[in-house]
C-alpha positions in Angstrom: -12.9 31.6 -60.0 -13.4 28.0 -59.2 -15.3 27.9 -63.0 -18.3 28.7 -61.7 -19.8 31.4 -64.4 -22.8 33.9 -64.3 -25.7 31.6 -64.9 -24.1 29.3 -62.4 -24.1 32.0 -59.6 -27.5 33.3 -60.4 -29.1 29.7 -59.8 -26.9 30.0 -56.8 -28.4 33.2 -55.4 -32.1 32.2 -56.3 -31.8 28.8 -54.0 -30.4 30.8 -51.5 -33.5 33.5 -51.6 -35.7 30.4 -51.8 -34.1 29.1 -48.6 -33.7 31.6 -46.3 -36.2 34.5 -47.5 -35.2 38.0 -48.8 -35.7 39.4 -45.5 -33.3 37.3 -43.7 -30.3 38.3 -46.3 -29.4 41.0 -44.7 -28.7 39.3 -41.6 -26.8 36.1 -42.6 -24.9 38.9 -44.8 -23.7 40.9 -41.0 -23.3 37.2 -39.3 -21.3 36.1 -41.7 -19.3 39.6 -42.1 -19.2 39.2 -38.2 -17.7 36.2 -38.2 -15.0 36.4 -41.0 -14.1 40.0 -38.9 -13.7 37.6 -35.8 -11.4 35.3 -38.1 -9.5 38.3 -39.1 -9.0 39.5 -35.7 -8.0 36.2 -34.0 -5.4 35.6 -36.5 -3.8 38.7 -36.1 -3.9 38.9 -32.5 -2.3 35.4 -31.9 0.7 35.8 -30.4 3.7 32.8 -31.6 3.9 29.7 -29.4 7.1 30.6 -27.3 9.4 27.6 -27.6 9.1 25.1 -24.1 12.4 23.1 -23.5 11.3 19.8 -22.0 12.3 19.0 -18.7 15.7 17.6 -17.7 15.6 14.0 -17.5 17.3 12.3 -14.1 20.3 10.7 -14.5 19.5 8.3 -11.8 17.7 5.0 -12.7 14.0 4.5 -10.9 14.3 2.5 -8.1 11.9 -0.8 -8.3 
């Protein structure tokens, strides 16, 4: 779990209460719930790239 350990994540949490406020939690919480459903949803919804030939080159030389 990237080594971080209970006392680790408990400083953690406290700087983030001290930062943003306990009643603002609860909405960074939705955001952020929001936005990793939006993820979710855009990566299953994208369709594969459908394979484009190139052109055809001409076989004639440009005239200068």
């Amino acid at each position: 779990m990237l080594g971080l350990r209970m006392p680790e994540l408990l400083i953690i949490g406290f700087i983030v209460v001290l930062l943003f406020g306990s009643n603002k939690l609860p909405q960074l919480g939705q955001g952020l719930g929001e936005a990793i459903r939006g993820f979710k949803k855009a990566m299953s919804d994208e369709e594969p790239q459908k394979q484009v030939t190139p052109p055809a080159k001409d076989q004639t030389p440009p005239s200068a």
